[in-house]
DSSP file (Angstrom, degrees, kcal/mol; ACC not computed):
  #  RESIDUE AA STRUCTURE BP1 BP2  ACC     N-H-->O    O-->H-N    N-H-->O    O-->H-N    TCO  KAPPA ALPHA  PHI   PSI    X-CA   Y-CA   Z-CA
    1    1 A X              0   0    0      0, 0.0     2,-0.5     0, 0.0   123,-0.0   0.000 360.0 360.0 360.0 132.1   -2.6   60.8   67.7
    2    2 A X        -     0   0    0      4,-0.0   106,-0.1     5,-0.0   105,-0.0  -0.937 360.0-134.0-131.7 131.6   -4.1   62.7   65.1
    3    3 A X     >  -     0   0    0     -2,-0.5     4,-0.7     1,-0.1   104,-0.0  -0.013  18.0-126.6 -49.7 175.0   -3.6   66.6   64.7
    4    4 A X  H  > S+     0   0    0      2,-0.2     4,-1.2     3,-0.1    -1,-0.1   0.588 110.0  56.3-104.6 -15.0   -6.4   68.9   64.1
    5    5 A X  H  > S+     0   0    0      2,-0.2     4,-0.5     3,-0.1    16,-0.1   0.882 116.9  37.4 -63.7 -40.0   -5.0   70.5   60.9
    6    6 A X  H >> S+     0   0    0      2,-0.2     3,-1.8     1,-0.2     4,-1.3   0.945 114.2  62.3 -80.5 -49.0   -4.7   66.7   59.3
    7    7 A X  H 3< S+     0   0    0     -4,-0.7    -2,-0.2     1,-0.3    93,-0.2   0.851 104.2  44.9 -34.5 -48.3   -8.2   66.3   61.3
    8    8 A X  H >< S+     0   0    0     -4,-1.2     3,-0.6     2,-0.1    -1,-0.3   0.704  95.8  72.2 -96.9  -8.0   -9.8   69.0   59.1
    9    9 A X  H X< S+     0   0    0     -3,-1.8     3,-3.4    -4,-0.5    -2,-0.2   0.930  92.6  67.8 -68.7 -42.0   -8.5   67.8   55.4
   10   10 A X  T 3< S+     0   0    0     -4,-1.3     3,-0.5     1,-0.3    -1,-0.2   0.602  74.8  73.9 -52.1  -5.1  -10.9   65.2   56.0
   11   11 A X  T <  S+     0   0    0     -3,-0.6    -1,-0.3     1,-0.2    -2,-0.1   0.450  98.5  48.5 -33.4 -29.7  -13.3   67.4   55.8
   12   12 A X  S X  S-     0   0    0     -3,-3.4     3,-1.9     3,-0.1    -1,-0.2  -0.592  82.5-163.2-142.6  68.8  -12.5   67.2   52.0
   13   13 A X  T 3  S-     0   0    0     -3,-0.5     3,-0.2     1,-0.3    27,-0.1  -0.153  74.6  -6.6 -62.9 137.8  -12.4   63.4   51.4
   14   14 A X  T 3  S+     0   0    0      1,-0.2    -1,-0.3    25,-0.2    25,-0.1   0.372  80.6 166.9   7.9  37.4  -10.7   62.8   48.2
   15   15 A X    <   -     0   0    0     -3,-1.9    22,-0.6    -6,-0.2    -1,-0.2  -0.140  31.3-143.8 -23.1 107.9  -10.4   66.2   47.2
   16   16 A X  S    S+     0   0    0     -3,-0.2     2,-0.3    20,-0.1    -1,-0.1   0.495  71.0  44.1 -94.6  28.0   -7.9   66.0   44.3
   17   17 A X  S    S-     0   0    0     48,-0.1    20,-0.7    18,-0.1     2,-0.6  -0.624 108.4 -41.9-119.5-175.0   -5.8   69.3   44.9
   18   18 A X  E     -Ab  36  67A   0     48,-1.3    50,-4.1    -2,-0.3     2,-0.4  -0.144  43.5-166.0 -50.7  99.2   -4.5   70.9   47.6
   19   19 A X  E     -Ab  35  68A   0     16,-3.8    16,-4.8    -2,-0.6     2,-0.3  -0.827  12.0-176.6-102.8 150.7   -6.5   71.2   51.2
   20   20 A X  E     - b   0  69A   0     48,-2.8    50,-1.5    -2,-0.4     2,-0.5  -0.872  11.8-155.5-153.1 125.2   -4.8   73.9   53.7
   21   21 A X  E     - b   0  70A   0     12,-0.4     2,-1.1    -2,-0.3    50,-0.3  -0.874  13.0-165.9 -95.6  78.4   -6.5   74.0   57.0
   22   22 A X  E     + b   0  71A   0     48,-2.5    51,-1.9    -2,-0.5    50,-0.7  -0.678  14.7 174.0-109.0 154.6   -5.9   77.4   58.6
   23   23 A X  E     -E   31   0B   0      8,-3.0     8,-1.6    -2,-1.1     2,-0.6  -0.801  41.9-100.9-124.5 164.1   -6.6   78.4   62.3
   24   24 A X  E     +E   30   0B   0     -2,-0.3     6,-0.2     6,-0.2    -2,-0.0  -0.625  37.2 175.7 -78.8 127.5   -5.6   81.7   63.7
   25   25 A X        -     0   0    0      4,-0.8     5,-0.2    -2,-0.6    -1,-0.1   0.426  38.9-124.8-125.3  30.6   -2.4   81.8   65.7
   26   26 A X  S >  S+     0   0    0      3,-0.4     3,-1.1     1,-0.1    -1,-0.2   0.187  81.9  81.8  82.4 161.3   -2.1   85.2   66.3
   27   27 A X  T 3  S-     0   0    0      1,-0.2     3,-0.1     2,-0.1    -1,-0.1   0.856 125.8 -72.2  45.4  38.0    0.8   87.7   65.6
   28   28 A X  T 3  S+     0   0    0      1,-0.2    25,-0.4    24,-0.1    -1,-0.2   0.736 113.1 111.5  42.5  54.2   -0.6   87.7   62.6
   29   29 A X    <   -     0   0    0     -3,-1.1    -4,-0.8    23,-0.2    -3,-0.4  -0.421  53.4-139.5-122.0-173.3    0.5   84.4   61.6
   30   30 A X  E     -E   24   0B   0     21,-2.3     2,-0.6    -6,-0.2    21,-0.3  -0.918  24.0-113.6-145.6-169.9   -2.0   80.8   61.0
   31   31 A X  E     +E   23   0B   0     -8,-1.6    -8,-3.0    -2,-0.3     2,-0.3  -0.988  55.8 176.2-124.4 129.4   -1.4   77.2   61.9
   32   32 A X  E     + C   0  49A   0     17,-2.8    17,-3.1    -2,-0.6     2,-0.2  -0.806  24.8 162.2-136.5 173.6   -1.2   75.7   58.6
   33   33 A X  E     -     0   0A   0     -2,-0.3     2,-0.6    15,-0.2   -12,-0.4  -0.846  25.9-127.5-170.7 157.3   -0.5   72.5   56.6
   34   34 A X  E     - C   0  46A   0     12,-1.8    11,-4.7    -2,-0.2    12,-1.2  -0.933  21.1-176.2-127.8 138.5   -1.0   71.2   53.2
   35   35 A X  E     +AC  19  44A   0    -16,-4.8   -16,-3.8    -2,-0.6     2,-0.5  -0.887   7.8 178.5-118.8 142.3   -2.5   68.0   52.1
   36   36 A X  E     -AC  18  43A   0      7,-2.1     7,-3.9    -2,-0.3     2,-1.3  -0.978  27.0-121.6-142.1 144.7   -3.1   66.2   48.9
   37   37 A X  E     - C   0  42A   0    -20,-0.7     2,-2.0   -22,-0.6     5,-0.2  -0.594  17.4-173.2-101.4 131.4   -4.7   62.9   48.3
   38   38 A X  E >   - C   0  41A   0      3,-2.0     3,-2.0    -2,-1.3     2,-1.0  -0.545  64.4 -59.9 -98.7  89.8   -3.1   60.2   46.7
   39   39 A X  T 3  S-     0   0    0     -2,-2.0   -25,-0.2     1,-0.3     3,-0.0  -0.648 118.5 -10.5  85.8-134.9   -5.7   57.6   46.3
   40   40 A X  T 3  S+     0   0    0     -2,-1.0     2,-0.7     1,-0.1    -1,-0.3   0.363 122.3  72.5 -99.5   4.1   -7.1   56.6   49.1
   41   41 A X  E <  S-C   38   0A   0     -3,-2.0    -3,-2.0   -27,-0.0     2,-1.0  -0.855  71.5-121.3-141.1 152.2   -4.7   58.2   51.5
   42   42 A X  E     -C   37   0A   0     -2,-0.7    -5,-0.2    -5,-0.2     2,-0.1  -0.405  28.2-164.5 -95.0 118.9   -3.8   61.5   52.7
   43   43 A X  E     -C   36   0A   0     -7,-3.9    -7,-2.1    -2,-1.0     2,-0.5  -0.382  23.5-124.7 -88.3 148.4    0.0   62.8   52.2
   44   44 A X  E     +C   35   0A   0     -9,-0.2    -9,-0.2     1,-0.1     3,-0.1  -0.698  29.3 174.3 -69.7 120.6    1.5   65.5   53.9
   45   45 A X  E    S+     0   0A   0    -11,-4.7     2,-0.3    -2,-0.5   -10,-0.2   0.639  77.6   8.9-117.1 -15.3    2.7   67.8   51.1
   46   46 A X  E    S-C   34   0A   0    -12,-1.2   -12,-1.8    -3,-0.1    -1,-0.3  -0.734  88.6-114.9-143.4 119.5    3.9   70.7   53.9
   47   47 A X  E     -     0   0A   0     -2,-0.3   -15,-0.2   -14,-0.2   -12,-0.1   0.275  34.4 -84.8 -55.8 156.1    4.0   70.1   57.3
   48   48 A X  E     +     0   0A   0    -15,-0.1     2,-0.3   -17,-0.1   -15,-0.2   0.042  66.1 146.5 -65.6 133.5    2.0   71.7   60.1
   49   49 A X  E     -C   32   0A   0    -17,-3.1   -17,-2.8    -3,-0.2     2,-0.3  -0.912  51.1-121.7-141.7 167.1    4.1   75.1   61.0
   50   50 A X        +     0   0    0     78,-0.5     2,-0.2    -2,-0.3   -19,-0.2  -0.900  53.0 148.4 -97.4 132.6    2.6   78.5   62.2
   51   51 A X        -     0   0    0     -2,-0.3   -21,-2.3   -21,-0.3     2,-0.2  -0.839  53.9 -83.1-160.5 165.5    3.9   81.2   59.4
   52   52 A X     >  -     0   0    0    -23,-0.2     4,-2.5    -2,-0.2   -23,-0.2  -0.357  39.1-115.6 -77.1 153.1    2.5   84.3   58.2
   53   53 A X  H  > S+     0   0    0    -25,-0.4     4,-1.0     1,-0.3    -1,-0.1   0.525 119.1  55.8 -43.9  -9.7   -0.3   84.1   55.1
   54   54 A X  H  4 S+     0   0    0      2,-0.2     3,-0.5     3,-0.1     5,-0.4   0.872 104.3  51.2-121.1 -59.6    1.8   85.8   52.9
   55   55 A X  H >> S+     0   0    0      1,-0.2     3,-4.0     2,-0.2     4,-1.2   0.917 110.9  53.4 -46.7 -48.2    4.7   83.0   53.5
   56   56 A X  H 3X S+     0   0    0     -4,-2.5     4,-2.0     1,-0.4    -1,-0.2   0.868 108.3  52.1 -67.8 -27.4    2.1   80.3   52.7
   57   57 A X  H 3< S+     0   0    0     -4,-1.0    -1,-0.4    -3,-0.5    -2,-0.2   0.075 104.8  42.8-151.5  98.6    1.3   81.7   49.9
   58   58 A X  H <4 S+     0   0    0     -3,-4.0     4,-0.3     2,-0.1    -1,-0.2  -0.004 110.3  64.3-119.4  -0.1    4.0   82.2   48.2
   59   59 A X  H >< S+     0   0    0     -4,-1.2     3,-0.5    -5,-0.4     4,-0.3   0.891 110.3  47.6 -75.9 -39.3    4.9   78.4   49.5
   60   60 A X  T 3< S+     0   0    0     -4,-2.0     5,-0.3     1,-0.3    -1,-0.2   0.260  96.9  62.7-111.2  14.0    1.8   77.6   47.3
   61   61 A X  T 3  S+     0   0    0     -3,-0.1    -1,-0.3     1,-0.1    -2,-0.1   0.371  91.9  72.1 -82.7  -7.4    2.4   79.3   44.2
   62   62 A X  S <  S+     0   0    0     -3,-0.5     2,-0.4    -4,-0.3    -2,-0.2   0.765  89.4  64.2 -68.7 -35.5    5.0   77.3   43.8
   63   63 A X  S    S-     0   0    0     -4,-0.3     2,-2.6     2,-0.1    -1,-0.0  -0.832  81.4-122.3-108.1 148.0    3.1   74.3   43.1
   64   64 A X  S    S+     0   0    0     -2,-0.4     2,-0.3     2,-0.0    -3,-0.1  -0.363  75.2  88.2 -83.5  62.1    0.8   73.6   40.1
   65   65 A X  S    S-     0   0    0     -2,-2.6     2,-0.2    -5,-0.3    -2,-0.1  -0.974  76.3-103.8-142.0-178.5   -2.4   72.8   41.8
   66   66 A X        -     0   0    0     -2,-0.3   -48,-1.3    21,-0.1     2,-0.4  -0.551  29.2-144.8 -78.9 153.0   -5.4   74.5   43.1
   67   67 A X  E     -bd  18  89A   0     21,-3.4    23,-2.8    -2,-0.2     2,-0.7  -0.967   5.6-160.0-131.9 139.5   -5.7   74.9   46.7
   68   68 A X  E     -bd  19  90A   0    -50,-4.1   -48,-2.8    -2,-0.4    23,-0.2  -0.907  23.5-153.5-124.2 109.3   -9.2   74.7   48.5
   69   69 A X  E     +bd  20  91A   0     21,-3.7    23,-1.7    -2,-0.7     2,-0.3  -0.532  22.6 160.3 -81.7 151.4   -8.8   76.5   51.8
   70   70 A X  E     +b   21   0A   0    -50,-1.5   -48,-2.5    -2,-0.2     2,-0.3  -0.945  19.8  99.0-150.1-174.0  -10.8   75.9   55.3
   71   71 A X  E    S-b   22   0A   0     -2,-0.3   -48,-0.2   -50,-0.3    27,-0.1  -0.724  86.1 -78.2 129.9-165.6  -10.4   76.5   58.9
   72   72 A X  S >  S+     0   0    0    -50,-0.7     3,-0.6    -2,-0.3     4,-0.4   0.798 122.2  66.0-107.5 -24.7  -11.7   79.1   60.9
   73   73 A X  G >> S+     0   0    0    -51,-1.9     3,-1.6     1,-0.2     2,-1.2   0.927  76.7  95.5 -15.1 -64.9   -9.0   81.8   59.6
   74   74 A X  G 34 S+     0   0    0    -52,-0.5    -1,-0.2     1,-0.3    -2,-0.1   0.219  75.3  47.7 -51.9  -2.2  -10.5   81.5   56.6
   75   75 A X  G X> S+     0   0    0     -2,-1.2     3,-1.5    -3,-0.6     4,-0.6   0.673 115.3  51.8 -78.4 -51.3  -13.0   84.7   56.8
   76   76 A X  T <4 S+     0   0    0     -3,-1.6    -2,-0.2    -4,-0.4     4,-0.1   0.668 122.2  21.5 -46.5 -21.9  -10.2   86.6   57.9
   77   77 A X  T 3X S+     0   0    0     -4,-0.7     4,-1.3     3,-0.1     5,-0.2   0.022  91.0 104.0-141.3  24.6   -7.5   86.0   55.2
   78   78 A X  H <> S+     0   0    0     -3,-1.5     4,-3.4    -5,-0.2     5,-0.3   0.918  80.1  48.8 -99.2 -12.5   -9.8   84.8   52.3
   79   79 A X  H  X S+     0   0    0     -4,-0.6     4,-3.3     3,-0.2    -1,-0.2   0.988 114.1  48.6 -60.9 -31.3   -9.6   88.4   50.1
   80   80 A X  H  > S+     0   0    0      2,-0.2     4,-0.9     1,-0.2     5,-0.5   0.993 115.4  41.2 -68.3 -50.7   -6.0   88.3   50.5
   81   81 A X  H  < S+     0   0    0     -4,-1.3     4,-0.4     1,-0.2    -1,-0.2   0.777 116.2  49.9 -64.1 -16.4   -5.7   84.5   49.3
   82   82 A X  H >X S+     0   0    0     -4,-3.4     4,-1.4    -5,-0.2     3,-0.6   0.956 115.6  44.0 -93.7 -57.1   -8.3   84.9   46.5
   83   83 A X  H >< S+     0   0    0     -4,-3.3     3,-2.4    -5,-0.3    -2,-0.2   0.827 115.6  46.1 -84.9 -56.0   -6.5   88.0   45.2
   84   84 A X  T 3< S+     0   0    0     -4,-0.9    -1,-0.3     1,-0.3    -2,-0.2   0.769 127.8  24.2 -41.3 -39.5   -3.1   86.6   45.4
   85   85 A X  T X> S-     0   0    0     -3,-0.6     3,-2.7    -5,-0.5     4,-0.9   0.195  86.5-160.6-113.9  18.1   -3.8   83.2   43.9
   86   86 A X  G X< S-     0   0    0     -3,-2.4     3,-0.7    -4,-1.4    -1,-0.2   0.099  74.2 -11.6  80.5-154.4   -6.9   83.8   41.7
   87   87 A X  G 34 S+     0   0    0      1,-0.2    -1,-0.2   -21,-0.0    -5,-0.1  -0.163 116.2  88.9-113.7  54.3   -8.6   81.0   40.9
   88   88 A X  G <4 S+     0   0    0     -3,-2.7   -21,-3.4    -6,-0.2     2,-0.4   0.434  83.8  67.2 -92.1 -27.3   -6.0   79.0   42.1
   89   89 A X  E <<  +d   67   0A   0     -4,-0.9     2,-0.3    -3,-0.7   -21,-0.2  -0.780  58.4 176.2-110.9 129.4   -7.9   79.3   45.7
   90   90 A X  E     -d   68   0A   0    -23,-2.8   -21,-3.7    -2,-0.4     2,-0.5  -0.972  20.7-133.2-131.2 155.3  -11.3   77.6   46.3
   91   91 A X  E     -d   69   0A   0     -2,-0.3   -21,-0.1   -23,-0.2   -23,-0.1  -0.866   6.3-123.2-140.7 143.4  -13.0   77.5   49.5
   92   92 A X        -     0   0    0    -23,-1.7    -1,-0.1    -2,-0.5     2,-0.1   0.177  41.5 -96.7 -50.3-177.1  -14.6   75.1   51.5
   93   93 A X    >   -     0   0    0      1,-0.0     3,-1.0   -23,-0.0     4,-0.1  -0.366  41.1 -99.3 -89.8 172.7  -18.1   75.7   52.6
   94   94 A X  G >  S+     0   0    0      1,-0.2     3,-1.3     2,-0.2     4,-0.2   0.794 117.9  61.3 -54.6 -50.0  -18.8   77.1   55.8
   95   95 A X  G 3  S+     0   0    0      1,-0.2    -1,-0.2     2,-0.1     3,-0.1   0.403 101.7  56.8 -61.9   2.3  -19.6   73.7   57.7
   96   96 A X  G <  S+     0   0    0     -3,-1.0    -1,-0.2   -25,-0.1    -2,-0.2   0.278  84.2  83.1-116.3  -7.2  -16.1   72.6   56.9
   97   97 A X  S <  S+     0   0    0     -3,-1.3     2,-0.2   -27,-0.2    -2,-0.1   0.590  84.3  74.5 -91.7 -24.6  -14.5   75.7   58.7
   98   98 A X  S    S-     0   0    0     -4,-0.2     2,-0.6   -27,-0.1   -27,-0.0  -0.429  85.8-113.2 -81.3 141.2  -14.7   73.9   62.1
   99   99 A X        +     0   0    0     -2,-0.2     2,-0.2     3,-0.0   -91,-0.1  -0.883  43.3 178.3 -83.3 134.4  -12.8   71.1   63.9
  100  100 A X        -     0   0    0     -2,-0.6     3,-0.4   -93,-0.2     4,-0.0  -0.858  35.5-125.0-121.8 172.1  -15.3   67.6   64.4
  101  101 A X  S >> S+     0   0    0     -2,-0.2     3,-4.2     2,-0.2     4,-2.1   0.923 109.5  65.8 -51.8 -59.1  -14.9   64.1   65.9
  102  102 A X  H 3> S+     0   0    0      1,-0.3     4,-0.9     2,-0.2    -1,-0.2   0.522 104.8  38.1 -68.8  -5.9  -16.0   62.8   63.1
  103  103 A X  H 3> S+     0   0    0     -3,-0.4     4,-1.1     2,-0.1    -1,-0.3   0.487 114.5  54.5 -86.5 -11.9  -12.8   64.0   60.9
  104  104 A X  H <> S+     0   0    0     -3,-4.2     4,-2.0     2,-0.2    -2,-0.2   0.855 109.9  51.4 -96.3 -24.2  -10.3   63.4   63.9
  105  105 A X  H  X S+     0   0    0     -4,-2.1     4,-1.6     2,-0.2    -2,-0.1   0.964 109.7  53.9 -46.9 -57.7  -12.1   59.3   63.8
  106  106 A X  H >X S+     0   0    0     -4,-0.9     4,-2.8     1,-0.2     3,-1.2   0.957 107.7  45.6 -36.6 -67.8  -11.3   59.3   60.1
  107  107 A X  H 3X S+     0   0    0     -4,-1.1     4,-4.7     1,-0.3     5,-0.3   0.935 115.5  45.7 -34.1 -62.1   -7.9   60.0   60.5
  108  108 A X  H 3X S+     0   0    0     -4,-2.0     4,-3.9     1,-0.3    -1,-0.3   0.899 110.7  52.2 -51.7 -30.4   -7.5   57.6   63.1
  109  109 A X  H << S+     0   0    0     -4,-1.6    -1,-0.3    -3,-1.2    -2,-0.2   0.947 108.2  49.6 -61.7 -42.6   -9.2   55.1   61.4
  110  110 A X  H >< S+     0   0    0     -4,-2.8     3,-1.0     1,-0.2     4,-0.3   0.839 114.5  48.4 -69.7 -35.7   -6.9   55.7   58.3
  111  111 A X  H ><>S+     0   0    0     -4,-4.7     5,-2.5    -5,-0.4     3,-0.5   0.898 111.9  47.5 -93.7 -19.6   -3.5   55.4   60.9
  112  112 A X  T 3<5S+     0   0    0     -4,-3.9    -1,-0.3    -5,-0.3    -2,-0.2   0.231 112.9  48.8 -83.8  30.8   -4.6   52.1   62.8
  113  113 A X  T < 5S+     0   0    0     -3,-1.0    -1,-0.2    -5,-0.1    -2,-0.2   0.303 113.8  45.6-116.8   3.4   -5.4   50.5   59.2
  114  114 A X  T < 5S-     0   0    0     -3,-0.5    -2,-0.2    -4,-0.3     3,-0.1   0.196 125.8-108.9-123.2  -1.2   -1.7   51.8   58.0
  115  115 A X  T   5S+     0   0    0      1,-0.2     2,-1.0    -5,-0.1    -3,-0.2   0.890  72.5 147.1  80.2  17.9   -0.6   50.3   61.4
  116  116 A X      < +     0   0    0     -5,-2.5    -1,-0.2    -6,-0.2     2,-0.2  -0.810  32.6 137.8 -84.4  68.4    0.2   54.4   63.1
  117  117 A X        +     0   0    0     -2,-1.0     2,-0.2    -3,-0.1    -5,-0.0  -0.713  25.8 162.7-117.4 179.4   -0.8   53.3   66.8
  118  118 A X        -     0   0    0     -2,-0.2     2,-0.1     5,-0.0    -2,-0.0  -0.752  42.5 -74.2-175.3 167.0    0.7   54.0   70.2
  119  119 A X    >>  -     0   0    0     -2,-0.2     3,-1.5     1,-0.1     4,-1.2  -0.309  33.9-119.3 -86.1 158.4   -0.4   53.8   73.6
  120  120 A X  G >4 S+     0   0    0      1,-0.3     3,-0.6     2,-0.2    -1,-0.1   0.798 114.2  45.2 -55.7 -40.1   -2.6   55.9   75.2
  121  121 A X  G 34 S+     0   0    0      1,-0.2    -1,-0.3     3,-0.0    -2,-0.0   0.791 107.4  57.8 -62.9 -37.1   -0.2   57.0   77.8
  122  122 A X  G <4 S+     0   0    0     -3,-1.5     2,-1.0     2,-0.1    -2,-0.2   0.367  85.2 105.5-109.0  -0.1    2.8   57.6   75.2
  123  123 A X    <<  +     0   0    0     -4,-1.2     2,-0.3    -3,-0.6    -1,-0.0  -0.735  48.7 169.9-103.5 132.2    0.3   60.2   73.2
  124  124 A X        -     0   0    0     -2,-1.0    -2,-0.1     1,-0.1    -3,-0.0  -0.951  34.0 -91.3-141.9 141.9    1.5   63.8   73.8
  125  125 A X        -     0   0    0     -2,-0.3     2,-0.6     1,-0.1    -1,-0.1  -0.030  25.9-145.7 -59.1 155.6    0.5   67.4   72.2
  126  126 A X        -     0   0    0      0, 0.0     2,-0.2     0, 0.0    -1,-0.1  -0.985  13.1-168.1-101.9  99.1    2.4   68.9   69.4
  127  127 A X        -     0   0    0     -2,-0.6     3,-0.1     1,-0.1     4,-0.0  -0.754  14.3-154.3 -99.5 157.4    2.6   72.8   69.6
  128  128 A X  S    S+     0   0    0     -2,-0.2   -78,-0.5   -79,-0.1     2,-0.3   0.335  79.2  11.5-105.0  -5.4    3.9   74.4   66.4
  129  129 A X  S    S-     0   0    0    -80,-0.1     2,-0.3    -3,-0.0     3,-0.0  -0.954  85.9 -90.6-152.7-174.6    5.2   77.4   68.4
  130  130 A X        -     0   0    0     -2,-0.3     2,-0.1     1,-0.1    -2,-0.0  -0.673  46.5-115.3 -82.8 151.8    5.9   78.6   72.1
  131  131 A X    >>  -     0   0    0     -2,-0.3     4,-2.6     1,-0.1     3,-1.4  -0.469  24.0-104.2 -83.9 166.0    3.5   80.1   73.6
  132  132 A X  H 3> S+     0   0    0      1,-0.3     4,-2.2     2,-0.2     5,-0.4   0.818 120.7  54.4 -50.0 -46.2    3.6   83.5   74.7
  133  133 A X  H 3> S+     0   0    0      2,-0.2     4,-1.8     3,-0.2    -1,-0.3   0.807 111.8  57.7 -28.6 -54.5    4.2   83.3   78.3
  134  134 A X  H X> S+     0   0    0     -3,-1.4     3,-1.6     1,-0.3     4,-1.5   0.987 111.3  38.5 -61.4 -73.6    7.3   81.0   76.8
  135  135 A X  H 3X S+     0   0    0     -4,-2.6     4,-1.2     1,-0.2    -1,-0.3   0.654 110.9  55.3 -38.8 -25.4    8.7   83.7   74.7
  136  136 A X  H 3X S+     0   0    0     -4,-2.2     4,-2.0    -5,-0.2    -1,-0.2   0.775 107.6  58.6 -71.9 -43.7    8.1   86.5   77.0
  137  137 A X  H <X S+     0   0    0     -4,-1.8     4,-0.8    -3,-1.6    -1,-0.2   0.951 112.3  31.8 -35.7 -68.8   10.1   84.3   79.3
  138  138 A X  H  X S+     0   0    0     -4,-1.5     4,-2.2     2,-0.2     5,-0.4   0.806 109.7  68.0 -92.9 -17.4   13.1   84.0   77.4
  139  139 A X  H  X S+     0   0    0     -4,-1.2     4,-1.4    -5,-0.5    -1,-0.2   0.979 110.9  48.4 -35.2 -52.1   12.8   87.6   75.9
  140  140 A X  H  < S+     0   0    0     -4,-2.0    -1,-0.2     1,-0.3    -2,-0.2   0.611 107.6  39.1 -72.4 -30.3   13.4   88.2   79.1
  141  141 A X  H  < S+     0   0    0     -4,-0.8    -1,-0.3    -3,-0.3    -2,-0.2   0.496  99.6  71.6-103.0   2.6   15.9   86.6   80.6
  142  142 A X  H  <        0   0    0     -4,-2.2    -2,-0.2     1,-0.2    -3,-0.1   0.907 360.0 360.0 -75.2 -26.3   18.2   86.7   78.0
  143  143 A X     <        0   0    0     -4,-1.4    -1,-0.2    -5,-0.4    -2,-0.1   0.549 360.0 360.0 -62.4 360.0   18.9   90.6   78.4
């Protein structure tokens, strides 16, 4: 299985800072992650969460590199992230803003050559939050 947040740092194939993928996830939050490559392969340096822009970065002023943002967020949020970080934030090109195949292949390609398989039946979604419906749910019955 490969996420679509790790799915769209390939987008930026040995990039040697920071890629951060954001997608909108509403309640004025993003679906984020951070990636850096070491070499020929791509490390997790924060794991995929929904938090607000303003948590990620201050997550990423913490660390000394530059960070090249993309996703489809990225019209939305990019004055705040260039005036809070400067020219600490670079940002992908427009064609890069999107999820494709051909980044979710890479990936895969990259986890059966590192030996990251499972069977097709035993792959199952990852949400990074409840959905609304959920929360509304328990909002609800907890009172």
């Amino acid at each position: 299985g490969v996420s679509t947040l790790e799915a769209m740092a390939y987008h930026l194939p040995f990039y040697p800072n920071l890629i951060v993928p954001i997608m909108d996830a509403r309640r004025n939050q993003v679906y984020t992650a951070v990636y850096r490559w070491d070499h020929d392969e791509l490390k997790t340096v924060l794991e995929p969460c929904a938090l607000a822009i303003e948590e990620l970065v201050e997550e990423l002023k913490r660390k000394p590199y530059v960070a090249a943002f993309l996703g489809d967020d990225v019209p939305l949020r990019r004055e705040f992230v260039r005036n809070s970080l400067g020219g600490r934030a670079l940002f992908a090109p427009v064609n890069a803003n999107m999820q494709k195949a051909c980044c979710v292949a890479a990936a895969a390609r990259q986890k059966i050559s590192m030996g990251e398989t499972c069977k097709y039946g035993e792959l199952l979604p990852v949400y990074l939050r409840k959905s609304q419906a959920e929360r509304e749910y328990e909002e609800k019955h907890r009172k």
